[in-house]
N, C-alpha and C positions, 0 to 999 in steps of 0.2 A: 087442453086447448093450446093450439103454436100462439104466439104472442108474436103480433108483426110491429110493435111501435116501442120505440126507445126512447124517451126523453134523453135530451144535450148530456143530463147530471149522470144518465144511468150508464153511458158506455163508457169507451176507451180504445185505444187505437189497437189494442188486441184482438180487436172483433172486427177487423178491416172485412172479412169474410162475409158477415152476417150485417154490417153497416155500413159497407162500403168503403172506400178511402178516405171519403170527402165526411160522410158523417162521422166516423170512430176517429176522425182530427179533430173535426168540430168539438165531440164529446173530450179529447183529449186536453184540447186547449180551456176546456169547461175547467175541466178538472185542475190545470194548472194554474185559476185565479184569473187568466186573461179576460179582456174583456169581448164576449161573444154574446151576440143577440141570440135570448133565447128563441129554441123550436123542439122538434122532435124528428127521425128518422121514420122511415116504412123500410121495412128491412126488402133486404137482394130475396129471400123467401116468400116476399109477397108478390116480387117481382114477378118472380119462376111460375106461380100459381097462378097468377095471370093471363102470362103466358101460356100455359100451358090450355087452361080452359077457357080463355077470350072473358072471362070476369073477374069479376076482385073476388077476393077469398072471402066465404064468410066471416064474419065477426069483425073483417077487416075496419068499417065504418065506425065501430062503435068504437072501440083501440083511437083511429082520429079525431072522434070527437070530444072524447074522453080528454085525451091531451091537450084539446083543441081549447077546451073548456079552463081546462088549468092555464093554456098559454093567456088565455083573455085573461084570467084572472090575477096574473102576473103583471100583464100590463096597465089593468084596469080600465079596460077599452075592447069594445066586442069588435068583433072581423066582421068592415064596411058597419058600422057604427055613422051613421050619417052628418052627427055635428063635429066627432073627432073619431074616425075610423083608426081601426089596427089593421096594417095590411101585411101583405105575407109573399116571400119569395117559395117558389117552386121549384129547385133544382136536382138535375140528376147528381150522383157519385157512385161509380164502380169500383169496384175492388182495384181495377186497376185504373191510372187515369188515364180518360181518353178524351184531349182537349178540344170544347167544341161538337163532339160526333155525337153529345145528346141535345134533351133539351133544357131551356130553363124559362121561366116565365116568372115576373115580378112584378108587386105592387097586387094581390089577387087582392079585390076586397073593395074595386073603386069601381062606384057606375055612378051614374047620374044624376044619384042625389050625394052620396060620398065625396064624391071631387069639389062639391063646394062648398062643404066639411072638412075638407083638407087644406082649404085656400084660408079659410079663415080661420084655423087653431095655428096653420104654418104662418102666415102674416105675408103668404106669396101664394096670389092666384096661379101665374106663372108657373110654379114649382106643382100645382094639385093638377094642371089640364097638362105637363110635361108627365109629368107619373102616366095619366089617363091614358094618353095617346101609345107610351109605351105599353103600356097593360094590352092595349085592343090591336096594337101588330103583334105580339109575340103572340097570343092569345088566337089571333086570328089565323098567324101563319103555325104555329106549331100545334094545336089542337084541333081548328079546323079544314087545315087539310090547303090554307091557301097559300099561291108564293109569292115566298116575300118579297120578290122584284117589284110586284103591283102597291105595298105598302112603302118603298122603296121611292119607287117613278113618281106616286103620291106626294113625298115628303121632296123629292128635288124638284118638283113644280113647284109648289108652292114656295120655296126659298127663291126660285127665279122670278116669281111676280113680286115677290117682297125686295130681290135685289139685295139679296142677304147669302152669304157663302156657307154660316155655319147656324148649328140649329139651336145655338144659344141665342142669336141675332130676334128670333121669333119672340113673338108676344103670346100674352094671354090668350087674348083674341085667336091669336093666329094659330095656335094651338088648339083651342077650344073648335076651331073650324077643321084642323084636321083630325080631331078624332071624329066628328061628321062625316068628315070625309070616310074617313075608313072603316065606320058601320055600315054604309053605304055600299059600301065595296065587299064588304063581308055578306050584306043581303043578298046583293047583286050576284057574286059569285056560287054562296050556298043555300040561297032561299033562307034561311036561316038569320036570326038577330043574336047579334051579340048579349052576352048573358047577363043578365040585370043582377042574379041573385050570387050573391059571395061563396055559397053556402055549393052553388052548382059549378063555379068558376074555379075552386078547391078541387074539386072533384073529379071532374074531367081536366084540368093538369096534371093532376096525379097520375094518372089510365095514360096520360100520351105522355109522359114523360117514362113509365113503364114502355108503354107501347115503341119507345122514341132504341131503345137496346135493337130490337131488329130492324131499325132502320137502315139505308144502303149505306150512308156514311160510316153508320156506327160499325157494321158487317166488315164492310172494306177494310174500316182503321184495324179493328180485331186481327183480320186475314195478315195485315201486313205487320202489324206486333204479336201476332201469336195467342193473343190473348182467347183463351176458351169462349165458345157462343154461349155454354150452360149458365155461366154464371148470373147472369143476368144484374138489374143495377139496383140501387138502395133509392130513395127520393127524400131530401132531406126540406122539412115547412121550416122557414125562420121566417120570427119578427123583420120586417124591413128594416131599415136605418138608410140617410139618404144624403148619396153626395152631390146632388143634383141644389142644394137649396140656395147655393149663391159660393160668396168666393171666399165664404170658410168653411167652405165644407169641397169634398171631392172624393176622390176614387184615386186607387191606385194595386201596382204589383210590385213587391221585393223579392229580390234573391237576399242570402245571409248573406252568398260570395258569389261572385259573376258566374255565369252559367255557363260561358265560352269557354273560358278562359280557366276558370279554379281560383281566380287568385283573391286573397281576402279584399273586405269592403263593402259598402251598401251601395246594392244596383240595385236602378228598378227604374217604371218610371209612374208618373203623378198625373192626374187630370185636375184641374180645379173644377167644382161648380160639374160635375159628371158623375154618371153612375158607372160600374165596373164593365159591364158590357161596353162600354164608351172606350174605357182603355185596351179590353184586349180585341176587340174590332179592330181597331187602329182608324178607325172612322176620323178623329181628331189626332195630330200630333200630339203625344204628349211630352213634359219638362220630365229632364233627370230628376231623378228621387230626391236627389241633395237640394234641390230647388225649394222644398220643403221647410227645410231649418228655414229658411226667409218669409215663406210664405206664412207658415205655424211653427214659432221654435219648439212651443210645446209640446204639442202630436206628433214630431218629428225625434223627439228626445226619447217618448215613451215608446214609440215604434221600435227604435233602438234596440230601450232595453228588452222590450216582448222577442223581437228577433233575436239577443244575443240569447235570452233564456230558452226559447225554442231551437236552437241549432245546438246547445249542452244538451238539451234532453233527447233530441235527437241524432245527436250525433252526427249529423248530418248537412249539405247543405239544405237549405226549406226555402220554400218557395210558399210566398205569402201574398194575401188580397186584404185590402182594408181599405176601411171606408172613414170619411172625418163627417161627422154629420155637427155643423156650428160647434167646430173647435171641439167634439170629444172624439175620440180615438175608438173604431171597430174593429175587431178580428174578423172577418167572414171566413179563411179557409188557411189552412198551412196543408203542405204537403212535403216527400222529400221532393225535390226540384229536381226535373231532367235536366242533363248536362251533356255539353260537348264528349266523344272520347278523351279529350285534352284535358278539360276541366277532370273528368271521370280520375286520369291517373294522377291528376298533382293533387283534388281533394283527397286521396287517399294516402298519398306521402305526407301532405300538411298535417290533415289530422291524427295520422298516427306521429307526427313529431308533437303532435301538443298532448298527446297522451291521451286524445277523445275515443279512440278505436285502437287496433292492435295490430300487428302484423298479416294475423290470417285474417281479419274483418278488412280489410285494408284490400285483399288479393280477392275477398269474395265479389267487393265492391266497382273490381275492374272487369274486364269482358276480351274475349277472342274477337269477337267479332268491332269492339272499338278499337283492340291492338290494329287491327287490318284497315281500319281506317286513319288511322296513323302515319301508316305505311304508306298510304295513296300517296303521288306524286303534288307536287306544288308549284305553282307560276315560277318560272326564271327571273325575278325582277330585274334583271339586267336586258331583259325583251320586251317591256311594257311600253308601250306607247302612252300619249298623254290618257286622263281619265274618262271616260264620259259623265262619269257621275261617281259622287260619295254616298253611302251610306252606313246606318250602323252595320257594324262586323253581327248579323244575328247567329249566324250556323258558322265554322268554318270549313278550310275547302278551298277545293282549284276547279271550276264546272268549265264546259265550251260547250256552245249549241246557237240553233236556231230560238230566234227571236219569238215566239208565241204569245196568244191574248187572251186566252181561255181553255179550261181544262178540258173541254173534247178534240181540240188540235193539238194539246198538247199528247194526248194518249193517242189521240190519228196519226200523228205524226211519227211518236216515240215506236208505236208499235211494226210499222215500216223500219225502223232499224235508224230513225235519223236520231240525235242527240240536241236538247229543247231544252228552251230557259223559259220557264213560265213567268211573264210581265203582268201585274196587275195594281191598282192601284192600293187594294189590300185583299188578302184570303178571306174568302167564309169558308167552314164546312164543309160545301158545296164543290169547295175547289181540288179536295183530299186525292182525287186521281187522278188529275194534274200532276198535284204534286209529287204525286209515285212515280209519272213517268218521267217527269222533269228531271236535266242534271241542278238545275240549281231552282230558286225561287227569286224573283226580285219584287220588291214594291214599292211604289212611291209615298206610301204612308206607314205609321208605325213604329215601333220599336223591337227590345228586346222581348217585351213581355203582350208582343199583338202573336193576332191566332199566325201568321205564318210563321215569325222567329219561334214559337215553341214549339209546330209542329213538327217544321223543320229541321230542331235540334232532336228532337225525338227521334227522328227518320236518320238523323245522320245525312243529312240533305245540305249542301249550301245553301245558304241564303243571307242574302241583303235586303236590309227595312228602310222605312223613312229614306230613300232616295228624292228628298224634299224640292230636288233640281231640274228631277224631271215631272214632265206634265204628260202622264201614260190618257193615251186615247183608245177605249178598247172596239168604238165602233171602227174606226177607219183602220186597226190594227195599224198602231207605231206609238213612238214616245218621240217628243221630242228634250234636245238637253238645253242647257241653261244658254246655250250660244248658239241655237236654230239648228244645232244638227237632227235631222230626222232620220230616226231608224224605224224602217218598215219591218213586217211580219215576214221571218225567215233570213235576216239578216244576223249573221253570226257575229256573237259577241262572248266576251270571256268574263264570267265571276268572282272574284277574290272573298270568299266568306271570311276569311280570316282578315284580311283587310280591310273589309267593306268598301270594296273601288268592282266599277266596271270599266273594260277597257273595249273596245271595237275591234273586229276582228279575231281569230285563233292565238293566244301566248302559248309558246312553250313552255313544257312542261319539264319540270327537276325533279331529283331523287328527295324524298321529305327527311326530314332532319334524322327521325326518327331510323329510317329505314339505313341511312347511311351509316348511323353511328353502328347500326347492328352488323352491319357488316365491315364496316372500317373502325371503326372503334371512336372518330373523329365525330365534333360534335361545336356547334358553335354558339357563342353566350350567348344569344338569343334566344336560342332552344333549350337552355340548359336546363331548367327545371322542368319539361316534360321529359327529356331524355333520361334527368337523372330518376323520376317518377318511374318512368317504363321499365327500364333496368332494375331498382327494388322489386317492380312489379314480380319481374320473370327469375331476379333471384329467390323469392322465397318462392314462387311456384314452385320451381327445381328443388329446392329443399324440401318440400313435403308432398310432392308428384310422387305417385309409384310407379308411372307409366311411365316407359322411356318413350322417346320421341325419336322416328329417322326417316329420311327423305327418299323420296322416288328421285332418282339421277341416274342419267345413262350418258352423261359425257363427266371426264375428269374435273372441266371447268362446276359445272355444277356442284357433285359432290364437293368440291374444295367451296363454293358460296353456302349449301348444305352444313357443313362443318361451320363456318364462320357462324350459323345464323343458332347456333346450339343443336344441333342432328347429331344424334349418339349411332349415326350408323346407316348403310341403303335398305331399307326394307323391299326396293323394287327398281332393277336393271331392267329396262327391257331390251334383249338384246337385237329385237326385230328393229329398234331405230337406228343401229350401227350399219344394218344392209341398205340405207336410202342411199342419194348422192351415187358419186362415182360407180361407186358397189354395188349398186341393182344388175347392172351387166351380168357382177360374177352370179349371181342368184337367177339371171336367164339364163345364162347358162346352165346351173347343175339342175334349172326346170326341163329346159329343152333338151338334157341330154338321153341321147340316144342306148348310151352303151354306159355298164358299169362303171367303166375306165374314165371316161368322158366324166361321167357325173362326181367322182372321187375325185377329180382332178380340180375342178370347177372348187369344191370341196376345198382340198389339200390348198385352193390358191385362196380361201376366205377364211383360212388357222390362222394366219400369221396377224392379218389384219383384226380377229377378232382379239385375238394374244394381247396385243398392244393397246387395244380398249381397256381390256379389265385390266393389265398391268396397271393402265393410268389411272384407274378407277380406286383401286387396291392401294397405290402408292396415297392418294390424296387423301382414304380414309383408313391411312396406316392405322393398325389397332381396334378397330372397329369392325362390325360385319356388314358386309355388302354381301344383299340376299340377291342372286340372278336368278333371273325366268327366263328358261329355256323357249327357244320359238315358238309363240303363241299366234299371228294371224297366220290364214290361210295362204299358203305361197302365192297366188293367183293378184295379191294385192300389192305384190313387185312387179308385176309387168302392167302392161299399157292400159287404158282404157277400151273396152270390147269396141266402142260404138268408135274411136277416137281411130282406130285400125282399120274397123270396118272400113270408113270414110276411105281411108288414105287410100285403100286399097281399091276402091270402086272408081275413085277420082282418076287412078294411073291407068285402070282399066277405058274408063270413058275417055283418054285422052288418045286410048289405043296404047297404050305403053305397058311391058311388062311388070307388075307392082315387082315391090322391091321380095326377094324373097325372105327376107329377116321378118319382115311383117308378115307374110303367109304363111309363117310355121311359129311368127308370135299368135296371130289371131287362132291357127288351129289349138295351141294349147291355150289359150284364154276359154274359147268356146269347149273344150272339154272337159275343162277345171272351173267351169260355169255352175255355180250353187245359189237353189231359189231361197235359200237361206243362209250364206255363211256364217251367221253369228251360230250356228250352231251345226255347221258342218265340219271339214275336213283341217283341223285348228288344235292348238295346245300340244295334247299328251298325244294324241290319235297323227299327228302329223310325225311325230320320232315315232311311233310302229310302224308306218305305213313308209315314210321316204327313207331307205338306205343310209346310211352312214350320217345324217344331219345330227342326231346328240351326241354320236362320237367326235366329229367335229367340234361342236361348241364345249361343251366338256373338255377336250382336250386342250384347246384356249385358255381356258377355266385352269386344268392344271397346271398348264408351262406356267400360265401370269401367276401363281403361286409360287410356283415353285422359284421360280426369278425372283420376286420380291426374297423370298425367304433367302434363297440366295446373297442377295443386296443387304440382308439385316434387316428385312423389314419383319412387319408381323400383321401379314395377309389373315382376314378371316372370312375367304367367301363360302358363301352358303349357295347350295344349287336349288333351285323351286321348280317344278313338274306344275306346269299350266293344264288346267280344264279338266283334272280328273274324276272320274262320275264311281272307278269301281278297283277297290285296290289289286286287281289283276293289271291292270294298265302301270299303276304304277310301280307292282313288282318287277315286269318286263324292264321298263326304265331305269331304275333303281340296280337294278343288275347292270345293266351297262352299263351304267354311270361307275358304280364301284370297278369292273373290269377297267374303264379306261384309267380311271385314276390309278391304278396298280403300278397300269403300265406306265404313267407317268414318273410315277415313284422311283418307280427301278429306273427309267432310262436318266432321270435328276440327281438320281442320289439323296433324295430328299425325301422325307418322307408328308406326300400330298394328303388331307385327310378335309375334304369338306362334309358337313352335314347335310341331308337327302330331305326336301320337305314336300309339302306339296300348296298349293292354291286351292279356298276350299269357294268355288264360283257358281256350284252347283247346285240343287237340291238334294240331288241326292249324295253328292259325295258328304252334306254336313249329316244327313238323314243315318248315314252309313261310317258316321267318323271316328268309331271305335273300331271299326277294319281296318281304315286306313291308316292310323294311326300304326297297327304294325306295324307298318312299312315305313311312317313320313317322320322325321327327329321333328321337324316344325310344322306349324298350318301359318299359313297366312290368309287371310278372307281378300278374295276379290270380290268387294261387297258393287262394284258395279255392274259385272254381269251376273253376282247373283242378285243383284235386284232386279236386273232383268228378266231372268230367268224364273224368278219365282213370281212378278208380277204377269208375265208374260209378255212385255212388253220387247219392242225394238226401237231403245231409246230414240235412234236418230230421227223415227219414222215419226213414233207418237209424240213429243217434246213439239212439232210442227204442228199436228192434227189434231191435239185436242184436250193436251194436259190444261192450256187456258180453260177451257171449259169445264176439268175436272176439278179444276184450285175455282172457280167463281160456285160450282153448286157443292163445294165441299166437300169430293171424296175423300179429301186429303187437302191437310191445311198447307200442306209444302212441297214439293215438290221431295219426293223417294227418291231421288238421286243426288239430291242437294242435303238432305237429311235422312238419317237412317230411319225404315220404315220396324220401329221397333215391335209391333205386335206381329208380321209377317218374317221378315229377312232377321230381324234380330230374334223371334224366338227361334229360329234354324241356326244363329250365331249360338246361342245358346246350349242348344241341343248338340252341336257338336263339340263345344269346348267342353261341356259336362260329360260326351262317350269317348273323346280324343283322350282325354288326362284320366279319364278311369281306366283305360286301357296301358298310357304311358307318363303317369306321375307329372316325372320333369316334363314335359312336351309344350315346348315356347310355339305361344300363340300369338298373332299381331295381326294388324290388316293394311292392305297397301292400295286400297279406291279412295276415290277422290274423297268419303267422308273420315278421311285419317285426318283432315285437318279443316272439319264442320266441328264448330263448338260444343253445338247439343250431342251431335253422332261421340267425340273424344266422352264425355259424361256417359253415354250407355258403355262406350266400349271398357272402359274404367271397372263400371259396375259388374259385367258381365266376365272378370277375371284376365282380360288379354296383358299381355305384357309391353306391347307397344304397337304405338299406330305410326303409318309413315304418310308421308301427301310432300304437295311439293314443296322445292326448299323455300318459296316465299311465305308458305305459310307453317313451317317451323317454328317460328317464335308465337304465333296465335296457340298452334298445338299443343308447347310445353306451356303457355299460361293456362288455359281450359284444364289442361291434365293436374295441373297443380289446385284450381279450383274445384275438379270432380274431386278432390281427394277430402275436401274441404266443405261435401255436400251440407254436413250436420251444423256448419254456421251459419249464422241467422244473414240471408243478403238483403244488402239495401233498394228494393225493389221500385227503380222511378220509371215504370213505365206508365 
């Protein structure tokens, strides 16, 4: 029979899978002597079962009762026990955390004769109708199905007839009237009464806390961290303990070290006289953690050492919840702590200088995709205007946007293409697609450790908390600041997450410390410990990478920032971008030309100018190989617009005027060289069989700029690439030519020209067929963006408009195939070629040159799948060579704080 129930003693955080994150800490922290109220978990498998068939799994019942039975007997007090009840928290924990996006419900076990049994063993009526009232809105909004704004607008009434701001201010009374209240509202809403019996109140939180995994929140957070739907969540019952009982007792959150930032120290922050939902709501301000020593030196001491002895065993930073219930000390949760990218790379330099982790736990523990946020640009502080407001620094970050007051305008808005700062006094849940579309977050309540600073940091989002200066008004949409300025809805203002200031108006924006020093090598004290962080980073990548890493460049200036940024070389020239500009002319010309002569000449006048590209190209990645791809779009995409001609020409015509004749013999070749397809017409390889003399030309470019450098002493290494080939008969054609002109290069140089012959494998069928090709190609390079067009069917520009949103909401795919390699389709044909190419030609250098050469997940498949290097552009070189260094590095265990 499965066993779905773990008592606290029975696990360990090795069972993250099977108890979740939140319970196999629980159990973990069991086991290391802290102090943890006991419970027991319902494993992520009872979850599934659930799920899967709309009921709880057999025997499931008995397994809780069982424990349920030992917990009572532990505390010597039965669940809702009427003269001194034992009550019991409800909460979710998945494998991975996702803060907020389940449910939790506390205090099960109190009804109405219970609560005044609790008032008279606690020696506070107050503290038994505060539990009550909590129990009957979580209770009534997350299991019954109602919203919580109606228990909400409930409780800010009633503080407005009592003339009271906070809900500590309330009395007995006044409590005991509002759980009235809100049975009331429970009947009213679902016909239905609130549940009298413990035993049914257990049981039906359990099922919606299950149920609570495919909720839209929960869906949403998954979609946007990736996290799989299958897994589904764990529900962990503990003993209560309560920091609500007056003002030795409270609630709070620690980091071991700042979250922002990395840097050692006890952050967090404190509630007095509150339960844990109170702190990460951000419903009340709360005191720095350090407030603590004053308030309890004692709980403050032992918090201490529980933290220092939980970050040795974790190695990690930990992110902890505890509760003082009259001066004793509770552990409710440890996790590892999400972190800024910032904090990410200096906790990983720290702790490897203390000896807690190692060089490669160090590189597992950093990310491409936090390198790149690194990278983003940052305020000019020499262009800031006065502040509008301070708050805590929660997320860091440079945001600008519109002013917004709620997350349907924020996502109304963002989706329009405008850039939005969601304003609110503090996040629920609720607020999660907001927050996606938002460039930043701000609120006027809260802290480090409220739901928007953590979700935000997760997200890699700016955000500012506790703006305690402003008085945000969400019905009239504006805030205003501490000196009557009002800012209305859509009024642009600028974020400082790393400062926690907002300013009025758009700052300019600077190169971030990080990005500079990679390219200049300069670096200023202020930055210096993230800089010298990122730098370890990316040198021990490079040490244990087997992937080289080289950039897409088609101007000299580039490949020389390429080079600077670590690029071991061009994996992709295109040289269709050197005919824009001035140089379209010569390309009308050898379209429109009439006669051989006319079109060779047209030709003959686009050598010299293509000569002097790749020379400078060659010269900046002296030593290195610059791979070129031969003309790849369809000529038709150098001349004018059909409809843009048409015009001009109807307009000269309407005015009675003869149109000009350049445009009437533009427009006739436009309209003949008219394809209801180009992405798959007359393009690539099929364009040098079909137009006269175009690869002899470039090719020959190709050799002179060889041959000159070699000449100059240098040590040119370009490689030629044959775009869109479907069948190695195209490419022998080509391939022949290319070697003829280089011959003659040779000989007319004196030198001897010798580039490598490859091809682009962008097809299905050229990977289907790529122990043919291979005959012919020294190299493949994958242009994995039209084959994933190609193999999905898709016409990116067309579908990415019409209805990819619709496929990422009903999950045919968690990400977008163009942003991530689609490894079960495009990457088993990556596959399938590089296993027929290299059985056919051993040595045969494989690499890819589409934009996923520098997607974190996509560099890990390509890794695995044998390529020799991925290239993307030179801004994301440095992400590529870190990812490349960590796929190498798969079989370390990472420190997973999603």
């Amino acid at each position: 029979m499965v066993r779905y129930v773990y008592d606290f003693t029975e696990g360990g955080r090795d069972m993250a899978d099977l108890l979740g994150g939140k319970g196999s800490n629980l159990a973990e922290m069991t086991r290391l002597g802290l102090p943890v109220p006991s419970g027991f978990t319902l494993t992520t498998e009872a979850c599934r079962a659930f799920l899967a068939t709309g009921s709880e799994p057999a025997h499931l019942w008995e397994e809780v009762s069982a424990h349920l039975s030992a917990l009572e007997a532990s505390a010597g007090r039965l669940l809702g026990q009427p003269d001194d009840p034992l009550l019991l928290s409800v909460r979710s924990g998945a494998r991975f955390s996702m803060p907020g996006m389940m449910e939790t419900i506390l205090d099960i076990g109190l009804n109405d004769d219970s609560v005044l049994g609790l008032g008279k063993v606690s020696g506070s009526e107050r503290f038994a109708w505060d539990s009550y009232r909590r129990l009957v809105h979580m209770f009534g909004s997350t299991v019954m199905g109602i919203d919580s704004s109606h228990f909400e607008r409930s409780l800010a009434l009633l503080k407005d007839l009592r003339g009271v701001k906070d809900d500590v201010q309330l009395t007995a009374s006044d409590l005991a009237e509002l759980v009235d209240t809100y049975k009331n509202l429970i009947h009213l809403e679902t016909g239905d009464h609130f549940p009298q019996s413990p035993a049914e109140q257990l049981r039906r939180a359990v099922l919606a806390v299950f149920a609570s995994w495919n909720g839209e929140r929960a869906r949403l957070y998954r979609r946007r961290e990736h996290i799989p739907d299958d897994l589904g969540t764990a529900v962990n019952v503990q003993r209560m303990v309560f920091g609500n009982l007056g003002s030795d007792s409270g609630s709070g959150v620690a980091f071991t070290r700042d979250p922002a930032t990395g840097r050692p120290g006890l952050y967090g922050d404190y509630l007095p006289d509150a339960q844990g939902e109170d702190v990460v709501a951000g419903i009340r301000n709360t005191v720095p953690l350090a407030d603590l020593k004053r308030l309890d030196a004692t709980s403050y001491d032992r918090l201490r050492t529980h933290m220092r002895t939980l970050e040795r065993h974790y190695r990690d930073l930990c992110d902890i919840e505890f509760t003082i219930e009259r001066g004793t000390l509770w552990m409710l949760q440890t996790r590892v702590g999400k972190r800024t990218a910032e904090a990410a790379f200096i906790l990983a330099a720290e702790l490897t200088d203390e000896k807690l982790i190692n060089g490669d736990e160090a590189l597992a523990r950093v990310s491409g995709e936090g390198l790149a946020r690194l990278m983003f640009p940052r305020f000019d502080a020499s262009a800031t205007g006065p502040a509008l407001a301070r708050g805590v620094p929660a997320s860091p970050g440079a945001a600008v946007g519109a002013v917004v007051f709620d997350s349907a305008q924020a996502v109304r808005r963002a989706s329009a293409g405008e850039k939005v700062i969601l304003v609110r006094q503090e996040t629920t849940p609720d607020d999660l697609p907001g927050m996606i579309a938002a460039q930043a977050v701000l609120t006027s309540r809260g802290g480090k450790t409220s739901h928007a600073a953590v979700v935000a940091r997760g997200m890699g989002k700016v955000c500012v908390c506790g703006a305690e200066e402003l008085t945000v008004n969400t019905e009239d949409r504006r805030f205003t600041t501490s000196d009557g300025t009002v800012i209305e809805e859509g009024t642009v203002v600028s974020v400082d997450g790393s400062a926690g200031v907002v300013y009025a108006g758009p700052v300019p924006l600077m190169d971030s410390a990080v990005l500079r020093f990679l390219e200049t090598g300069e670096s200023d004290e202020a930055c210096h410990a993230v800089v010298d962080a990122v730098t370890r980073a990316l040198a021990r990548a490079d040490a244990v990478r087997r992937l080289e890493v080289r950039a897409n460049a088609d101007t000299p200036e580039d490949a020389a920032r390429a080079r600077r940024f670590g690029a071991q070389g061009i994996g992709l020239c295109r040289t269709e971008h050197m005919f824009l500009g001035e140089r379209r002319k010569l390309v009308e010309r050898m379209i429109l030309a009439g006669t051989d002569i006319e079109r060779d000449q047209a030709l003959a006048d686009l050598l010299p100018l293509q000569r002097q590209d790749f020379a400078g190209i060659l010269e900046a990645m002296d030593g290195l190989p610059v791979t070129i791809r031969l003309l790849d779009p369809p000529l038709h995409e150098f001349l004018p617009d059909h409809t843009e001609l048409a015009v001009r020409i109807a307009t000269a015509q309407a005015r009675g005027e003869q149109p000009d004749a350049h445009d009437v013999e533009l427009l006739s070749a436009v309209s003949r060289m008219h394809e209801e397809n180009p992405m798959l017409g007359l393009r690539g390889v099929r364009l040098g069989l079909v137009v006269p003399g175009l690869v002899a030309m470039q090719v020959r470019a190709i050799g002179e700029a060889v041959a000159q450098r070699l000449l100059a002493g240098g040590a040119p290494q370009a490689e030629i690439m044959v775009p869109l080939v479907g069948d190695v008969r195209e490419l022998h054609l080509v391939r022949e030519e290319v070697r003829r002109v280089l011959a003659d290069v040779s000989h007319a140089s004196g030198v001897a020209v010798d580039c490598p012959i490859g091809t682009m494998i962008e097809l299905p069928r050229a990977a289907l067929t790529a122990g043919r090709i291979a005959e012919e190609a020294e190299f493949f390079s994958f242009g994995t963006n039209d084959l994933t067009q190609t193999t999905w069917g898709f016409s990116r520009d067309d579908v990415e408009a019409e209805f990819f949103s619709a496929y990422l909401d009903k999950g045919v795919f968690p990400i977008s195939p163009f942003e991530t390699l689609d490894r079960d389709g495009v990457g088993r044909l990556v596959g399938i070629a590089v296993a027929e190419g290299r059985a056919t030609r051993p040595g045969l250098k494989i690499g890819v040159c589409g934009e996923h050469g520098g997607d974190p997940d996509s560099v890990h498949f390509f890794h695995t799948a044998g390529l020799d290097y991925v290239s993307c552009s030179p801004f994301r070189v440095p992400v590529a060579r870190l990812e490349a260094g960590r796929a190498a590095l798969e079989e370390t265990e990472e420190s997973d704080s999603r």
